[in-house]
N, C-alpha and C positions, 0 to 999 in steps of 0.2 A: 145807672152805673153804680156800682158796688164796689170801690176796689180801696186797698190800702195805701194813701195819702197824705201825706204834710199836711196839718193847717198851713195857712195862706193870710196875707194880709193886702188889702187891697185900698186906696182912697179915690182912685176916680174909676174904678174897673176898665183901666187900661193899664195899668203895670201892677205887677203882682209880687210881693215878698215871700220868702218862706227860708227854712233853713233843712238842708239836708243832715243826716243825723249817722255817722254810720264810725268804722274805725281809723279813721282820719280825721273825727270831733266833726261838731257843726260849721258847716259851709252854709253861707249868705249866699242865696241865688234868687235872681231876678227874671221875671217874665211880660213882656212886653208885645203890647199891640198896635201895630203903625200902619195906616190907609197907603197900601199900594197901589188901589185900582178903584175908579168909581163904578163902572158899568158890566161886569156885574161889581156890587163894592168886595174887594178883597181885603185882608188884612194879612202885615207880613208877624208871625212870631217872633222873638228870640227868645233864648234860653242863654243866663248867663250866668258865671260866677263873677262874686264880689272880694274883691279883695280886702281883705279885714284890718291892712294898713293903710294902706293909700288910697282905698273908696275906688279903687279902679277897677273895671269891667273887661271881661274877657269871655268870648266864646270859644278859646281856644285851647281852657284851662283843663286840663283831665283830672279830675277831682278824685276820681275810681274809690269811692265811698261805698260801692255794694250795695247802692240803692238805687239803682237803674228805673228797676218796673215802680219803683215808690215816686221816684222824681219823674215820669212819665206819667203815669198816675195824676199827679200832683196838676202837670199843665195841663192834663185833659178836663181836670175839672174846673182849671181857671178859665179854659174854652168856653166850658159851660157857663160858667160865671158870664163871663167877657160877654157871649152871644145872648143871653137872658137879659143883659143890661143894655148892652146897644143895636140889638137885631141879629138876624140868622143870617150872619155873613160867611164867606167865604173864609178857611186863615190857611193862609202857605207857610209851611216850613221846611225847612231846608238844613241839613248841617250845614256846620262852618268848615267840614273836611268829607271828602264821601268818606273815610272810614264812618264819622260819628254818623251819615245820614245812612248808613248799614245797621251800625248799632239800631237808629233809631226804625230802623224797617223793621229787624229783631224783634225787636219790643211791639212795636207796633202788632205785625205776625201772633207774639202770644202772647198778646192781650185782645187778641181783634173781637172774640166774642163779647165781650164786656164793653170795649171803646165802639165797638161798631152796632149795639143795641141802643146807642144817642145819638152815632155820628154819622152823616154818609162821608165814608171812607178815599181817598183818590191819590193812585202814585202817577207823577209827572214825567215822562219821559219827551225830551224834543218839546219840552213848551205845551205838550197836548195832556189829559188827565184821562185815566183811565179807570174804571174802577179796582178798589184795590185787591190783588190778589199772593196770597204767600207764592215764593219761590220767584218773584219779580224782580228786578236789579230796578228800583226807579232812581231818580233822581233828585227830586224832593217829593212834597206833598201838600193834598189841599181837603180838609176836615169840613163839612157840614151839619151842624146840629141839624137832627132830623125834629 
């Protein structure tokens, strides 16, 4: 995977820092991984912003910084990280709204040749994963390092 990226900063490769950089100045966003399932093991994502007074989290915050495919980008490679450090697991993501989980089907969509030459790819509909295909309405999603 080749794509343009935030560095990142990591201390136990389960939550990830970095700063988006765009014309709304740097935003503080956090990326996090939490065991939702043993068998097969899954892991749930979030994508969040940090609030730069009060240290408070939000996934509901529309930052619209013009760095969409950068900040995408960004968590694909903490995947990568994430999976190199504790195993080829499963990770579901999901927005916090379906607009955002549209956005991120968007992005997903045109970037898929670059995310999907590491990942096996999967949109969720109905609890089931199918592989992923553009022009799909899913629901969330579930990433595979290949």
């Amino acid at each position: 995977m080749n794509l343009p990226h935030y560095n990142y900063l990591t201390s136990d490769f389960q939550s990830y820092e970095f700063y988006s950089d765009g014309p709304k100045g740097q935003i503080r966003k956090l990326v996090t991984f939490s065991r939702i399932r043993d068998d097969p093991a899954i892991y749930n994502l979030t994508l969040v912003d940090v609030n730069p007074i009060s240290g408070l989290t939000s996934d509901l915050t529309v930052s619209d910084n013009g760095d969409r495919d950068i900040i995408l980008a960004t968590v694909a490679y903490t995947v990568k990280d994430f999976s190199a450090h504790y195993g080829n697991h499963f990770i579901y993501a999901k927005g916090s709204t379906p607009v955002r989980t549209r956005l991120y089907q968007m992005s997903i969509a045109g970037l898929f040749e670059e995310i999907g030459a590491d990942f096996d790819v999967y949109g969720v509909i109905e609890n089931i994963a199918y592989p992923f295909q553009k022009n799909v309405n899913y629901e969330a999603f579930l990433v595979k390092r290949k």
